[in-house]
N, CA and C atoms as an extended XYZ file, in Angstrom:
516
Properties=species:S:1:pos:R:3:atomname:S:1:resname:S:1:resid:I:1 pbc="F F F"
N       -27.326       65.269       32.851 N   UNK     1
C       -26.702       63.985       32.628 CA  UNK     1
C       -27.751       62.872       32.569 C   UNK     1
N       -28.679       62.779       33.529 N   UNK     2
C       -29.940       62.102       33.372 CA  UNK     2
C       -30.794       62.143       32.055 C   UNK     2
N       -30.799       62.920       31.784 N   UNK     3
C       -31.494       63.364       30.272 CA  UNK     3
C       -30.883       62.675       29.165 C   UNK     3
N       -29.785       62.504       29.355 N   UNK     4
C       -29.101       62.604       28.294 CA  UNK     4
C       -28.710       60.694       28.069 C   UNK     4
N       -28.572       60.235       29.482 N   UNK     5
C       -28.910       58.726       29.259 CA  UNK     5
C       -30.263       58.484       29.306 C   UNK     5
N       -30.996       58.670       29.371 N   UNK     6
C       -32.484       58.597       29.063 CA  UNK     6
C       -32.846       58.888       27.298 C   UNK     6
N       -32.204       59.168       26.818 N   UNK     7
C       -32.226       59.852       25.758 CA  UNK     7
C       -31.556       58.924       24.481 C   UNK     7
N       -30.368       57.943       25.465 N   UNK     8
C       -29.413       57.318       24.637 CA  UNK     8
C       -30.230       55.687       25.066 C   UNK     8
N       -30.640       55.436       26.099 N   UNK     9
C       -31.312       54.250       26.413 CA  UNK     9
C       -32.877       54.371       26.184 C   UNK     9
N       -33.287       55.300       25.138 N   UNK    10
C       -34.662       55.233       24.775 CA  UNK    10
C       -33.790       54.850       22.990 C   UNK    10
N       -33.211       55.775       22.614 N   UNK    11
C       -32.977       55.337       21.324 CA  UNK    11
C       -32.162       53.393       21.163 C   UNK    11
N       -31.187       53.351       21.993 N   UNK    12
C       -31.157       51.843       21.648 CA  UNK    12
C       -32.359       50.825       22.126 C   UNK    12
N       -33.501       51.400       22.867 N   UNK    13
C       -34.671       50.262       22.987 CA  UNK    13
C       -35.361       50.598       21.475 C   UNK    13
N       -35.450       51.693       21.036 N   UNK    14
C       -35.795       51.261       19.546 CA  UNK    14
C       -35.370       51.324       18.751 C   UNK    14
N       -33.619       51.108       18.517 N   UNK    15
C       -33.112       49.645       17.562 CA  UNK    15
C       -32.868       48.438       17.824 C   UNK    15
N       -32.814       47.727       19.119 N   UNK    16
C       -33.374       46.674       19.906 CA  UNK    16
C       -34.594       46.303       18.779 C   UNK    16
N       -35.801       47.176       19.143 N   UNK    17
C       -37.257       46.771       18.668 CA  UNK    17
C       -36.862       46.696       17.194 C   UNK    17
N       -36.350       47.425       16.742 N   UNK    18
C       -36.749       47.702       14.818 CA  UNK    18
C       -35.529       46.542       14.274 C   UNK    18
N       -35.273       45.931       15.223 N   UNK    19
C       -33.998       45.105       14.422 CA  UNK    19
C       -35.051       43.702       13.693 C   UNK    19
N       -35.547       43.086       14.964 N   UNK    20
C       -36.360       41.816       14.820 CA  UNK    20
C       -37.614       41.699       13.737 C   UNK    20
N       -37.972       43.845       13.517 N   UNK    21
C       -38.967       43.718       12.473 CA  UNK    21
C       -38.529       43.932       11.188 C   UNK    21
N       -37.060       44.506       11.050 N   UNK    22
C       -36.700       44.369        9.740 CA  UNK    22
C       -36.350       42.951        9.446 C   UNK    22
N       -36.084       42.235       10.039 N   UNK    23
C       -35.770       40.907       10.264 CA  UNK    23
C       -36.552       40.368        9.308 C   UNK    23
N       -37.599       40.392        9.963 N   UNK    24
C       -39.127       39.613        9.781 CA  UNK    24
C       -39.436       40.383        8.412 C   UNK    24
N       -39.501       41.420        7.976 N   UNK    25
C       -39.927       42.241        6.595 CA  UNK    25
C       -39.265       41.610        5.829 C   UNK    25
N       -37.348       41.357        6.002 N   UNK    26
C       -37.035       40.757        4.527 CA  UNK    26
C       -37.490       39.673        4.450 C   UNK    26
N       -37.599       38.588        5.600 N   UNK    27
C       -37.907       37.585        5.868 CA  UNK    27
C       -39.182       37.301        4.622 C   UNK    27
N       -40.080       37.929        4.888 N   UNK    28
C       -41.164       38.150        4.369 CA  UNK    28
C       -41.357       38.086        2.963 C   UNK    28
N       -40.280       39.298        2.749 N   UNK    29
C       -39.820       39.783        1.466 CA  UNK    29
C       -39.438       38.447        0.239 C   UNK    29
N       -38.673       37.702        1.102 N   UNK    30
C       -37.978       36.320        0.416 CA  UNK    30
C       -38.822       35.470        0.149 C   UNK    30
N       -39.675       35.312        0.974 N   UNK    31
C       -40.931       34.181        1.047 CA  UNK    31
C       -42.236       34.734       -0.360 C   UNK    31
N       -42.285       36.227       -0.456 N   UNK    32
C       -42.878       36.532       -1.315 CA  UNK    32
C       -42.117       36.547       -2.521 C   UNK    32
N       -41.088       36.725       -3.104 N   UNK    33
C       -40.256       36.684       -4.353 CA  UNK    33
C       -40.351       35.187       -4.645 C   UNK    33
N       -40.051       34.199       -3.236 N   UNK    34
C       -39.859       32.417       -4.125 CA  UNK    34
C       -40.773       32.262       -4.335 C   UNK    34
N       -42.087       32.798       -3.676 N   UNK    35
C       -43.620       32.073       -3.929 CA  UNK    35
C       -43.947       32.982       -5.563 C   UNK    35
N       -43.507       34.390       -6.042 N   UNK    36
C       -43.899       34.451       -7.246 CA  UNK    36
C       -42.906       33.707       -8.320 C   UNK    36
N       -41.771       33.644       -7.722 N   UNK    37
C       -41.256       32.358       -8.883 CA  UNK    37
C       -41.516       30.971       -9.203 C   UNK    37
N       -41.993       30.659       -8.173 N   UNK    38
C       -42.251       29.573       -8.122 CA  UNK    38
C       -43.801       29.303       -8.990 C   UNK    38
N       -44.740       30.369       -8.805 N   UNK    39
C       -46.308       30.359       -9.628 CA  UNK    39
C       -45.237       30.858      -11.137 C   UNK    39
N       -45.015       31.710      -11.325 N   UNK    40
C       -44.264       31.862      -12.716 CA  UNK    40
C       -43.760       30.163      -13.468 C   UNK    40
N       -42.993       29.974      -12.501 N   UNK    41
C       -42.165       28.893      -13.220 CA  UNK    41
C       -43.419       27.723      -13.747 C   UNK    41
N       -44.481       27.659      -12.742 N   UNK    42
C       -45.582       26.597      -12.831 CA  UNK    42
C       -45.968       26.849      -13.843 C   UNK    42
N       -46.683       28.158      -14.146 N   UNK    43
C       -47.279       28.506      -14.948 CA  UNK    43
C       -46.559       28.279      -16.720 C   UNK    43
N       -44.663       28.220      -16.823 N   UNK    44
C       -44.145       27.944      -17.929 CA  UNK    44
C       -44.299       29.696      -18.071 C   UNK    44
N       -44.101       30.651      -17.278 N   UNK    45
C       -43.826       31.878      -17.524 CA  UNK    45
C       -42.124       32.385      -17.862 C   UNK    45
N       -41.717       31.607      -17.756 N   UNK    46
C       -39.828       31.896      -17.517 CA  UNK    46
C       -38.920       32.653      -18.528 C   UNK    46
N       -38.247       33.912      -18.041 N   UNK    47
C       -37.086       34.438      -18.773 CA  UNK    47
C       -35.885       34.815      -17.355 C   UNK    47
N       -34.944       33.711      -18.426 N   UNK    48
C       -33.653       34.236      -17.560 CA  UNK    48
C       -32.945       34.973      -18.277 C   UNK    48
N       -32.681       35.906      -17.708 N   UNK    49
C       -31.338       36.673      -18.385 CA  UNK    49
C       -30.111       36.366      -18.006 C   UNK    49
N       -29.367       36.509      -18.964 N   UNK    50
C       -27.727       36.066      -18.596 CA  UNK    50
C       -26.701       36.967      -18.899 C   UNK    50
N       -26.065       36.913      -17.882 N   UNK    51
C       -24.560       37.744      -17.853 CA  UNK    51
C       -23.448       37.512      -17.707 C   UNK    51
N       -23.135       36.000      -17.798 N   UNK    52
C       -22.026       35.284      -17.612 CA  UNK    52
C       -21.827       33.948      -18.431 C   UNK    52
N       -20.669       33.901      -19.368 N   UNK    53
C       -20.968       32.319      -20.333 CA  UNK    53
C       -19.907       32.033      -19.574 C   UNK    53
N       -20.072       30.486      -19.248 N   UNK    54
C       -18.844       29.781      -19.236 CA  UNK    54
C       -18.765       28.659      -20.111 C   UNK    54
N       -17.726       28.875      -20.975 N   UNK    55
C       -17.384       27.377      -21.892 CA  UNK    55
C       -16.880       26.735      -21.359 C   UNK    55
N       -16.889       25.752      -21.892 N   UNK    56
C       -15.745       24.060      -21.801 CA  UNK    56
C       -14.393       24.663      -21.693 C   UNK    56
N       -14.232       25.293      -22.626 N   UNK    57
C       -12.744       25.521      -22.738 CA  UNK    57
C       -12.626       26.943      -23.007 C   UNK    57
N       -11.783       27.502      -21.747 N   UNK    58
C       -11.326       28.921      -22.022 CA  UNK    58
C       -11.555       29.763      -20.639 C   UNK    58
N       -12.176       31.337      -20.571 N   UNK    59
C       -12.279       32.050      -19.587 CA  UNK    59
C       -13.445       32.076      -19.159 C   UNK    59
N       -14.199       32.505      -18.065 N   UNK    60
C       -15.650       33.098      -18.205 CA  UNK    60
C       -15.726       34.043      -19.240 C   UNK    60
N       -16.748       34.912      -19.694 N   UNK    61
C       -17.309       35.795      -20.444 CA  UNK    61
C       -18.160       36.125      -20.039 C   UNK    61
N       -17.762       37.544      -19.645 N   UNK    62
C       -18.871       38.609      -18.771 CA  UNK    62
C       -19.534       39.021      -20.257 C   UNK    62
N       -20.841       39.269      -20.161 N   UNK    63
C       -21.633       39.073      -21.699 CA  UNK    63
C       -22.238       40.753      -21.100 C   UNK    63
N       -21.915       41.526      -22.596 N   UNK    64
C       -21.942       42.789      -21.831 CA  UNK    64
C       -23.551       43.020      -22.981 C   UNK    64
N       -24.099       42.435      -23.780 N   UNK    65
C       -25.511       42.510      -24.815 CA  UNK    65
C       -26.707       41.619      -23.762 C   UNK    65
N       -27.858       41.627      -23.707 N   UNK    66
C       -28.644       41.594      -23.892 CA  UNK    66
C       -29.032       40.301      -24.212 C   UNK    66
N       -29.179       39.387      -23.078 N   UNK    67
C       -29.356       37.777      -23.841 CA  UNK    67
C       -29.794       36.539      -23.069 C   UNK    67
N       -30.805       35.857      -23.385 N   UNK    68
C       -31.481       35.376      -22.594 CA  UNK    68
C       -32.301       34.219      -22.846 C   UNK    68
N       -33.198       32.990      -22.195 N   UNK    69
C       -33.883       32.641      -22.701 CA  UNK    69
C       -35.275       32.481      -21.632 C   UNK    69
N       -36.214       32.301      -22.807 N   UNK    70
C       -37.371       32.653      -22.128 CA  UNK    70
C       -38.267       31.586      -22.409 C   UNK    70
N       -38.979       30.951      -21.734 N   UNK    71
C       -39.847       29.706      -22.011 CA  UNK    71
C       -41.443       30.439      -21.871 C   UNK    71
N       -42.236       30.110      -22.988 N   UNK    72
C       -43.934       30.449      -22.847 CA  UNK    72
C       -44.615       28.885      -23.388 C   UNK    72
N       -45.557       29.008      -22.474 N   UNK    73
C       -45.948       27.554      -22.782 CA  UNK    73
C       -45.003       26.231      -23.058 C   UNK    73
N       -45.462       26.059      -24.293 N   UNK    74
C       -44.503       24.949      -24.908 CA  UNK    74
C       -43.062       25.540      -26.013 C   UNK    74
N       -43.060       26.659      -26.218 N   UNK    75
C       -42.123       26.904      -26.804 CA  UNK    75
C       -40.918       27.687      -26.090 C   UNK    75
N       -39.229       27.644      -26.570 N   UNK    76
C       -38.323       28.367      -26.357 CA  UNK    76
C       -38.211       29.293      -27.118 C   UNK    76
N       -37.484       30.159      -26.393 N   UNK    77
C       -37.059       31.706      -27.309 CA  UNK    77
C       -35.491       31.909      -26.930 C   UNK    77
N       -34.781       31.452      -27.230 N   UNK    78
C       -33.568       31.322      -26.572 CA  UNK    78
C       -32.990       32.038      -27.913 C   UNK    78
N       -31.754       33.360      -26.852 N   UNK    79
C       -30.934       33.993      -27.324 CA  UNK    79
C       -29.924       34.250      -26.667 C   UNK    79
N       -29.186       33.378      -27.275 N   UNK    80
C       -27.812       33.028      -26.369 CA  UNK    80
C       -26.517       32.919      -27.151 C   UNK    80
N       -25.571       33.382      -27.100 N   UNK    81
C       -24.357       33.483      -27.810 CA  UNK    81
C       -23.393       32.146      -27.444 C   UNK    81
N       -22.940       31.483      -28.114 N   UNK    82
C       -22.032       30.540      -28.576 CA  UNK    82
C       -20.667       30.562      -28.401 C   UNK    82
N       -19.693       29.941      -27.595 N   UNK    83
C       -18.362       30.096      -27.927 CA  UNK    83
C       -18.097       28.478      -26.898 C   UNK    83
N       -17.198       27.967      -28.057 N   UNK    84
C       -16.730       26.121      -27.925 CA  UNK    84
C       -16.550       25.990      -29.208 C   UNK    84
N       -16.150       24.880      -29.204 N   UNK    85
C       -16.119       23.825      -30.419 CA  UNK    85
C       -16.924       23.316      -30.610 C   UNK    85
N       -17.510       23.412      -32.269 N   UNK    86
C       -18.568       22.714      -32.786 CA  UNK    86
C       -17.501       21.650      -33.699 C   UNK    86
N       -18.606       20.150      -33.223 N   UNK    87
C       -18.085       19.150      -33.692 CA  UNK    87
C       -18.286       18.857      -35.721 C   UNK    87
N       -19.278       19.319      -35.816 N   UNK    88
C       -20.029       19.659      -37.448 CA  UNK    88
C       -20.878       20.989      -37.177 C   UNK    88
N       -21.006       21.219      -38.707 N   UNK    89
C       -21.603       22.382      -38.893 CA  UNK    89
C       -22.282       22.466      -39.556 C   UNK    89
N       -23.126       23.706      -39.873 N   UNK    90
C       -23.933       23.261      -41.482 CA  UNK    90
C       -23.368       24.114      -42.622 C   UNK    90
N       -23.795       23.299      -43.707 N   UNK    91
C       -23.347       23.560      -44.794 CA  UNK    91
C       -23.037       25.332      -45.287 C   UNK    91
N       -21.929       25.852      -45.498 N   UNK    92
C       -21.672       26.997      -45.457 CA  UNK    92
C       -20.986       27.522      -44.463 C   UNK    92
N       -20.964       26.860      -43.327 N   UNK    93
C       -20.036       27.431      -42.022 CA  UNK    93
C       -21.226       28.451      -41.325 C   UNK    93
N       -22.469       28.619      -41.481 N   UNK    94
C       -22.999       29.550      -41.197 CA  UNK    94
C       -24.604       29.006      -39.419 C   UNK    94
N       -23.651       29.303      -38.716 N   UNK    95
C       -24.191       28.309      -37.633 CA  UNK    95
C       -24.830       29.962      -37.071 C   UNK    95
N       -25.802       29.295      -36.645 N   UNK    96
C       -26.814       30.228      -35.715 CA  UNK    96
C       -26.518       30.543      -34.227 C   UNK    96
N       -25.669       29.389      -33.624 N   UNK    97
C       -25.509       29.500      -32.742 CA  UNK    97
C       -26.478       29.134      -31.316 C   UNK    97
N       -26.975       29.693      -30.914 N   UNK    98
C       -28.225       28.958      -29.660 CA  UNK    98
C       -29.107       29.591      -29.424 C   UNK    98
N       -29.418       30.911      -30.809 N   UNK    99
C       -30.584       31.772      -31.119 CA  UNK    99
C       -31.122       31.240      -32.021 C   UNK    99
N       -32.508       30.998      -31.606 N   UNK   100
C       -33.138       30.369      -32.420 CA  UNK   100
C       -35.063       30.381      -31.339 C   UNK   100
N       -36.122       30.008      -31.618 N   UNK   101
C       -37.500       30.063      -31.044 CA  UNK   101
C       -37.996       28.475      -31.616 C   UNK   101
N       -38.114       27.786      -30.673 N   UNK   102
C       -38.743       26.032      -31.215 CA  UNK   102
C       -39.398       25.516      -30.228 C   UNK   102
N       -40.319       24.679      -30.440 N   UNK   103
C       -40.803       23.752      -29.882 CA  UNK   103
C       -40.102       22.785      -28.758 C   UNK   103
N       -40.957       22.771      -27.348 N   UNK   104
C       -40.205       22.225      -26.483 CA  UNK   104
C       -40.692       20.458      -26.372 C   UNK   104
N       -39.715       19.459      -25.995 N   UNK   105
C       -40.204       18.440      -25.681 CA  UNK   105
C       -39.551       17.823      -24.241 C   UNK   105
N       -40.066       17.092      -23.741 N   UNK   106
C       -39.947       16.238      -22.860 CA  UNK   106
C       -39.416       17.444      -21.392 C   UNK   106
N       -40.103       18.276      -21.419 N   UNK   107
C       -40.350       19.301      -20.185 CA  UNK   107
C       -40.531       18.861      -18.929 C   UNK   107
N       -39.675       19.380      -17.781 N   UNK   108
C       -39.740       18.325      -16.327 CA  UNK   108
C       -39.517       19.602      -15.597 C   UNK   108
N       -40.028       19.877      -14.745 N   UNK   109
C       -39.938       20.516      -13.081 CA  UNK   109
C       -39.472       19.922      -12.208 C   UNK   109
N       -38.584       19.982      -11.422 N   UNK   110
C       -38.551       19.668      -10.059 CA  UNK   110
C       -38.213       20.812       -8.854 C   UNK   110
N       -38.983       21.112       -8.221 N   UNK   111
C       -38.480       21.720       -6.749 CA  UNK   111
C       -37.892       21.039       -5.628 C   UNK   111
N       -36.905       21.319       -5.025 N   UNK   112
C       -36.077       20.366       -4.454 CA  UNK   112
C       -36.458       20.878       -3.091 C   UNK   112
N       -35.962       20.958       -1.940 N   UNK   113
C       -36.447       21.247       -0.638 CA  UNK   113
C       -36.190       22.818       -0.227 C   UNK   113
N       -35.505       23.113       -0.774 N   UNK   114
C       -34.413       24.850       -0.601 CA  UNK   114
C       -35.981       25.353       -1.666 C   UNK   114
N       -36.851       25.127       -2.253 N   UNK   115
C       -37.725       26.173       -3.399 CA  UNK   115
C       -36.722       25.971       -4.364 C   UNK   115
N       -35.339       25.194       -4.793 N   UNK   116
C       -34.803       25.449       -6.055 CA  UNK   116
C       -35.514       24.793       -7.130 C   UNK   116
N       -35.897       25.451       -8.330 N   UNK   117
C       -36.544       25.225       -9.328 CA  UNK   117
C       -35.361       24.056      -10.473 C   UNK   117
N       -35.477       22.421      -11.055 N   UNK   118
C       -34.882       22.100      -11.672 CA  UNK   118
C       -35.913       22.078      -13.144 C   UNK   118
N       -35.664       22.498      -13.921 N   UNK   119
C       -36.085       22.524      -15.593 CA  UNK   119
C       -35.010       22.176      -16.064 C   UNK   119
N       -36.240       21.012      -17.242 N   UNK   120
C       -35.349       20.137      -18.567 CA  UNK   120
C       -36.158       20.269      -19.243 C   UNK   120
N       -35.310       19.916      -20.283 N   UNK   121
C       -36.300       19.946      -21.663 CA  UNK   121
C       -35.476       19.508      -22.973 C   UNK   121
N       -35.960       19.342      -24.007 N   UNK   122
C       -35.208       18.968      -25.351 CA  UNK   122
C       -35.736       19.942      -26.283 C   UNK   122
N       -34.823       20.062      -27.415 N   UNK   123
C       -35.645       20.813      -28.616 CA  UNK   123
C       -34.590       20.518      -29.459 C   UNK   123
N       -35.376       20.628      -30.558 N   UNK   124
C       -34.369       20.312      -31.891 CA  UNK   124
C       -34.784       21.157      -33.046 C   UNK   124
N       -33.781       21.318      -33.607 N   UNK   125
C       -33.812       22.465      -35.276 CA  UNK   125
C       -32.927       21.948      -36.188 C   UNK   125
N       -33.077       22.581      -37.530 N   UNK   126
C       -32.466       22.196      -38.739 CA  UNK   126
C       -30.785       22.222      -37.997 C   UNK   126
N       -30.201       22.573      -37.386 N   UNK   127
C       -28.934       22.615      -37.246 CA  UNK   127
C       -28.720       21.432      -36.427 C   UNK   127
N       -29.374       21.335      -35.088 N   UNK   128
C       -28.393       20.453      -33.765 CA  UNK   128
C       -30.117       19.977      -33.000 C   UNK   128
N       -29.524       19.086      -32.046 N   UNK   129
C       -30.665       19.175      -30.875 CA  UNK   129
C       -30.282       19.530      -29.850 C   UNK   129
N       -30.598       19.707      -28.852 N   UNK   130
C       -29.997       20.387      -27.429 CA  UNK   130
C       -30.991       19.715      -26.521 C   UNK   130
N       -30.122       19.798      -25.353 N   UNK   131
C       -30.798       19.714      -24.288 CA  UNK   131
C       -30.330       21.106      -23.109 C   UNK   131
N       -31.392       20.947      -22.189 N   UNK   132
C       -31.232       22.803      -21.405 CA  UNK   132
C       -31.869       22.112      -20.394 C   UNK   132
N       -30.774       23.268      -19.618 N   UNK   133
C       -30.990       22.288      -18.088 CA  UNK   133
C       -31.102       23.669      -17.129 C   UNK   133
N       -31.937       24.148      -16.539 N   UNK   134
C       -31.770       25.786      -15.808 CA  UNK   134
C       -32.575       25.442      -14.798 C   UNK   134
N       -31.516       26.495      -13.687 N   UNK   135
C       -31.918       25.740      -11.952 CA  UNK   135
C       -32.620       27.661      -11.566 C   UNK   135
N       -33.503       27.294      -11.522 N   UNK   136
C       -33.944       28.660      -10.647 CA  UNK   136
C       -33.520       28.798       -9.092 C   UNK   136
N       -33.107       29.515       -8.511 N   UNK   137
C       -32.797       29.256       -7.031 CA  UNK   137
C       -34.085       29.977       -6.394 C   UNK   137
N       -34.513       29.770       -5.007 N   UNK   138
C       -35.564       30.982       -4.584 CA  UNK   138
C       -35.452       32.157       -4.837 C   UNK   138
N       -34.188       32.624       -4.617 N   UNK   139
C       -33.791       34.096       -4.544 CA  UNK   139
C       -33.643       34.882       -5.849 C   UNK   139
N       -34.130       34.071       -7.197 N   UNK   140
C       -34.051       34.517       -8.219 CA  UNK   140
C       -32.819       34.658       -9.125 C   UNK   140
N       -31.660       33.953       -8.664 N   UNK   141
C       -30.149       33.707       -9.916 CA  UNK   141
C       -30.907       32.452      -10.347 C   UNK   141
N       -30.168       32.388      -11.052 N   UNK   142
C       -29.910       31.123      -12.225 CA  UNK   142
C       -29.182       30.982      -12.818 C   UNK   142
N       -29.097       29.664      -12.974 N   UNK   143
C       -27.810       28.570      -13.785 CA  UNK   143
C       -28.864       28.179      -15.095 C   UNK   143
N       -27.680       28.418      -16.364 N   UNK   144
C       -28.345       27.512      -17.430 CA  UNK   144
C       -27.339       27.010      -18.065 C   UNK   144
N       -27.452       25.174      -18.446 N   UNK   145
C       -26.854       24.621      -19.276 CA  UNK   145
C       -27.060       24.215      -20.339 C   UNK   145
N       -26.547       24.294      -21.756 N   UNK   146
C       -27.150       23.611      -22.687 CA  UNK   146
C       -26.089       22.908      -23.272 C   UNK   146
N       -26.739       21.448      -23.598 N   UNK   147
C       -25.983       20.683      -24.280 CA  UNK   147
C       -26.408       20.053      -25.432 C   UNK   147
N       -25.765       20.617      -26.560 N   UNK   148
C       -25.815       20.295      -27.748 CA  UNK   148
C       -25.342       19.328      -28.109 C   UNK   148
N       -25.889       18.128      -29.116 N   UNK   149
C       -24.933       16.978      -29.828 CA  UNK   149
C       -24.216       17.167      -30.808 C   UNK   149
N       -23.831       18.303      -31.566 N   UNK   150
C       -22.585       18.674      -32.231 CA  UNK   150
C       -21.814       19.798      -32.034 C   UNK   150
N       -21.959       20.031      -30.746 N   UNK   151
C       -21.010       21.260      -29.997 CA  UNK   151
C       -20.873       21.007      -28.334 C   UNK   151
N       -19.644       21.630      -28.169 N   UNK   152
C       -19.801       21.298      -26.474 CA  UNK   152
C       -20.381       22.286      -25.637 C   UNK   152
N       -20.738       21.419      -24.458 N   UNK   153
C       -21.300       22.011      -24.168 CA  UNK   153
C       -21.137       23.454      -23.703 C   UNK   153
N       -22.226       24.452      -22.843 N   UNK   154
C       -21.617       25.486      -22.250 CA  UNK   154
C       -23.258       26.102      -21.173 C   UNK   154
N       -22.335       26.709      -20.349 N   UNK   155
C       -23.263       27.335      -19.192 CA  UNK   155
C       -22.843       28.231      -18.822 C   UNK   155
N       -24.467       29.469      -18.448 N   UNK   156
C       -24.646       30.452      -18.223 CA  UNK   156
C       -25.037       30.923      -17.330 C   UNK   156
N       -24.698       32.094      -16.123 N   UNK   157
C       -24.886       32.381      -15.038 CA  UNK   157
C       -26.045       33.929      -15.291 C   UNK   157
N       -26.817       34.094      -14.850 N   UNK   158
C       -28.239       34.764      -14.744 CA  UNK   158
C       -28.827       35.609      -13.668 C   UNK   158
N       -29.944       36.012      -13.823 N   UNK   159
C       -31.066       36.046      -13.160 CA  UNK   159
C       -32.569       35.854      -13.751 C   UNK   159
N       -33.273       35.369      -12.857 N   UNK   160
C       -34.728       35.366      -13.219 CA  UNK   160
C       -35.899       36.404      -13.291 C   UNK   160
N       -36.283       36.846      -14.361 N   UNK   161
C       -36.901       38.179      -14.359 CA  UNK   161
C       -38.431       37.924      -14.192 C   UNK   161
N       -38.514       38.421      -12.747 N   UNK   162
C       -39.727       38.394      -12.236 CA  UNK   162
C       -40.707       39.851      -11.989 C   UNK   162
N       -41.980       40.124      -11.487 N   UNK   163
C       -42.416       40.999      -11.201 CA  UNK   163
C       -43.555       40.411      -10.127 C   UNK   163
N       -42.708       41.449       -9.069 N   UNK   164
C       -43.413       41.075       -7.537 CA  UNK   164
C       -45.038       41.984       -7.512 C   UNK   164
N       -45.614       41.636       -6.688 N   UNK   165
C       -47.239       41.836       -6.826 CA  UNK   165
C       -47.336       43.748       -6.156 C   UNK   165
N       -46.426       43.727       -5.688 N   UNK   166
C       -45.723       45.484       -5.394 CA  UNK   166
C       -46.043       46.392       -6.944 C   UNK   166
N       -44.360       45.691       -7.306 N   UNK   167
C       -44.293       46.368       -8.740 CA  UNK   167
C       -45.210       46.483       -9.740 C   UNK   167
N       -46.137       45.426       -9.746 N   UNK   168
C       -47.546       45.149      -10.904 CA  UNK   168
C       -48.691       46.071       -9.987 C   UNK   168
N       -49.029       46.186       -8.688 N   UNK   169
C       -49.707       47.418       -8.510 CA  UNK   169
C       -49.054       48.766       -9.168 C   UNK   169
N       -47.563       49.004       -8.595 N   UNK   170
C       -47.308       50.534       -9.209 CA  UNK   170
C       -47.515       50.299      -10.537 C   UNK   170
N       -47.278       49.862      -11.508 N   UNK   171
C       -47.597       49.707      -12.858 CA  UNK   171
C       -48.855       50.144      -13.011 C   UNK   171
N       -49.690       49.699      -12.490 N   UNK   172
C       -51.484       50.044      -12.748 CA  UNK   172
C       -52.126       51.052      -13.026 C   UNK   172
């Protein structure tokens, strides 16, 4: 009988102990994921992927393709699917929608106190101009809005595709 609580009060002193260090590991863990988003985002490294549209008007849309936008340097690469009302169109009815790769202007960062990442920016093409508004959180979701001047607007729910300094060793 001695044995046997000896046995049961050795194993809960070490999950007692291993609780406070898994603790501390994710702990860790979190602090290393915001700090590589955060050098990414500096750097103008950014692709969010998205899996959720929400329009102005209608349901969510769980987006079951492949779609995203990605900022390098000064330019966008945005591939993003469309659904609202467009106020004009271009000639032919034949709208592109919010796929398209252009030149960025008037680009702004802000980190707020939480590590949340705020990005703006403008860009314009033969069709519309837009503005895009995408909040990185530490933990890697994201929000993106874009608002177009001849369509309404609409926003997209995400994540931020990063690679932690782990994963880029196994790669090697």
């Amino acid at each position: 009988m001695k044995a046997k609580k000896i046995i049961i009060g050795l194993f809960a002193a070490f999950i007692a102990l291993s609780l406070p260090m898994n603790a501390q590991s994710k702990k860790q863990k979190q602090e290393e994921i915001s700090k590589t988003i955060r050098e990414l985002i500096e750097a103008q490294k950014i692709n969010v992927e998205v899996n959720t549209a929400l329009p102005m008007r209608g349901p969510s849309r769980h987006l079951t393709s492949n779609y995203s936008v990605e900022i390098r340097n000064d330019s966008v690469f945005s591939y993003l699917p469309y659904f609202g009302i467009a106020y004009s169109a271009p000639y032919g009815g034949r709208a592109k929608g919010l796929i398209f790769d252009e030149k960025i202007t008037d680009y702004k960062v802000l980190f707020d106190k939480k590590g949340t990442a705020n990005i703006s920016f403008r860009i314009r093409n033969d069709e519309d101009s837009y503005i895009y508004w995408i909040k990185i959180f530490s933990s890697g979701s994201a929000d993106v809005r874009v608002t177009p001047n001849n369509k309404q607007s609409i926003s997209f729910y995400g994540e931020f595709i990063y690679d932690t300094p782990k994963k880029n060793a196994k790669n090697k």
